[in-house]
C-alpha positions in Angstrom: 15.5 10.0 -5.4 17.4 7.1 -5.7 18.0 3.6 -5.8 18.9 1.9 -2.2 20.2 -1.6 -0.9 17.5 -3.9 -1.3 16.8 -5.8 2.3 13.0 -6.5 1.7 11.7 -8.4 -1.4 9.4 -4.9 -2.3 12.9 -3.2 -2.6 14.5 -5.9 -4.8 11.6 -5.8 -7.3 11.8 -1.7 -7.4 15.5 -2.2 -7.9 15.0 -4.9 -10.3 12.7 -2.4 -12.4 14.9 0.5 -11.9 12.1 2.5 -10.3 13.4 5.4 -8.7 12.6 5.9 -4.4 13.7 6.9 -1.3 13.6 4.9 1.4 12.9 6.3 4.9 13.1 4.7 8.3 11.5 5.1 11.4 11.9 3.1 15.1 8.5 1.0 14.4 6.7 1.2 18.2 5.4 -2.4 18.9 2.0 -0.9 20.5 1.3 0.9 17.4 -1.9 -0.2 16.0 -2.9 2.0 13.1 0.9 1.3 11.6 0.0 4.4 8.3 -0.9 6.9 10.9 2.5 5.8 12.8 3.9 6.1 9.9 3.3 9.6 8.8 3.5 10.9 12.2 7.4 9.5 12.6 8.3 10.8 8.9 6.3 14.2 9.5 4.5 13.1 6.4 0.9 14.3 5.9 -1.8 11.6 5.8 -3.1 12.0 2.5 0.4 11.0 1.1 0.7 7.7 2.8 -1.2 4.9 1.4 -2.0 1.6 3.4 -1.9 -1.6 1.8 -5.0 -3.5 2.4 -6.0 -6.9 0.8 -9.6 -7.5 0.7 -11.6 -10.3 -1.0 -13.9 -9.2 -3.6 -16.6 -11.8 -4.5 -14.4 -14.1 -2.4 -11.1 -13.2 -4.3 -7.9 -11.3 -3.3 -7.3 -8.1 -4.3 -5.2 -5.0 -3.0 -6.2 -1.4 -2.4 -4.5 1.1 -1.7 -6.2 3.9 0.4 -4.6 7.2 2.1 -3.9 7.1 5.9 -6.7 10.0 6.1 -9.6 8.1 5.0 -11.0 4.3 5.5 -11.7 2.1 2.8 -15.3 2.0 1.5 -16.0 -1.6 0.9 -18.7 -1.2 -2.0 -17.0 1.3 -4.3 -13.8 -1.0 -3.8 -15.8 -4.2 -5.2 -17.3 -1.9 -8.0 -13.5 -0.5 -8.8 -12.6 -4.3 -8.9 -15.7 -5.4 -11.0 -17.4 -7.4 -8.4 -20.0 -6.9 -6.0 -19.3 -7.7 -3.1 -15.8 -7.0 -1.2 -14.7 -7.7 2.6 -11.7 -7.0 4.3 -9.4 -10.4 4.4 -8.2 -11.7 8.0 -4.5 -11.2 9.2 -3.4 -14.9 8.7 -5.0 -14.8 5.1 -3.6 -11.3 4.3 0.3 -12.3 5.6 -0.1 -16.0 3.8 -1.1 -14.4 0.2 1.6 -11.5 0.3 4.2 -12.7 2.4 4.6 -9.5 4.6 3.8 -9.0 8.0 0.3 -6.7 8.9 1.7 -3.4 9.6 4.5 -4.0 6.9 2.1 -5.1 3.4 3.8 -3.5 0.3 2.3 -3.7 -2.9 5.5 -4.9 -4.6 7.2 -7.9 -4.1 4.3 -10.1 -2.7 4.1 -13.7 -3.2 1.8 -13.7 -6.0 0.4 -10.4 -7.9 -2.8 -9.8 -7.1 -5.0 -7.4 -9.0 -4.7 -3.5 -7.1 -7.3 -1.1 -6.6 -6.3 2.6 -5.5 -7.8 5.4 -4.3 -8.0 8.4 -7.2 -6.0 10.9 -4.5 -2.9 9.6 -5.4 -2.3 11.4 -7.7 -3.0 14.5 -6.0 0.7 14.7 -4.9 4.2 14.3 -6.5 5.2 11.6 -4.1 3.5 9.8 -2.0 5.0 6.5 0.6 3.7 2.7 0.5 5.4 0.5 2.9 8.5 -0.6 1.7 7.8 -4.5 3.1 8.1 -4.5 6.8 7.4 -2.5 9.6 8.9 1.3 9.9 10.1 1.5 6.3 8.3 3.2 3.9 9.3 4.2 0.5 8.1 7.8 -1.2 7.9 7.6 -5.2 6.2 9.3 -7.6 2.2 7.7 -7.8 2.6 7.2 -11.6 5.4 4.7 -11.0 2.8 2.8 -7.8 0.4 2.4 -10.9 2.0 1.2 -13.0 4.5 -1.0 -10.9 1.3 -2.7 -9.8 -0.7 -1.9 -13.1 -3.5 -0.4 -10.5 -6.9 0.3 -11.5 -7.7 4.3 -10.0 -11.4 5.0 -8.4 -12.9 6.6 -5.3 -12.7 3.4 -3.1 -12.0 5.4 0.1 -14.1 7.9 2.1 -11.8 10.9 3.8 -11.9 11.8 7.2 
């Protein structure tokens, strides 16, 4: 792996910390709703290795999880990971506004402000896995130790597999 041209304020940060990645592009379909799923389908990835960014609001404040494509967030192991009680998932307008990134494009480096980060205990089930590299059809694939502790995550079971 190695460092590429930054063009996305996740990349600068990851270049800034001398993280090591590969980047990887795909043509991002407009229609696409479920952007992970896209996501590992263009890259021939398989789902458990791709991690959506997700900003929910536990006891009314912002935090991010990080969940595989292949499973959907559970809502009260995510507030117990965080420490509250109570967790919902944030709107678009709030999600873009706090991070800075377009839905469909949410890294968990480089947003606006850090928010605390919540991620699901299978990623560390693989070598690399790919979190959006900060906008639509670019991911980057790095080694999970270096996601935690980039974003000094907290690990639990916050997400139920499909």
């Amino acid at each position: 792996m190695k460092t590429q041209t930054a063009s996305t304020t996740a990349l600068k940060v990851l270049n800034v910390k001398g993280v090591s990645y590969s980047l990887h592009e795909f043509e991002h379909d407009p229609a696409a709703r479920r952007y992970g799923t896209e996501a590992a389908d263009k890259l021939g990835v398989e789902y458990g290795r791709v991690f959506k960014t997700l900003m929910i609001l536990v006891d009314g404040k912002p935090v991010i999880a990080l969940v595989p494509v292949s499973g959907q967030l559970d809502l009260k192991a995510a507030a117990s990971a965080a420490g509250g009680r109570k967790a919902q998932l944030a709107g678009v307008a709030e999600t873009e506004r706090r991070t800075g990134f377009t839905t469909g494009g949410v890294s968990p480096f480089g947003q606006r402000r850090q928010h605390p980060v919540i991620a699901d205990r299978t990623i560390s089930d693989y070598a690399t896995v790919f979190v959006s590299a900060g906008k639509r059809g670019l991911q980057v694939e790095m080694q999970p130790d270096d996601v935690v502790s980039l974003t000094q995550a907290k690990i639990g079971r916050i997400a139920t597999l499909d």
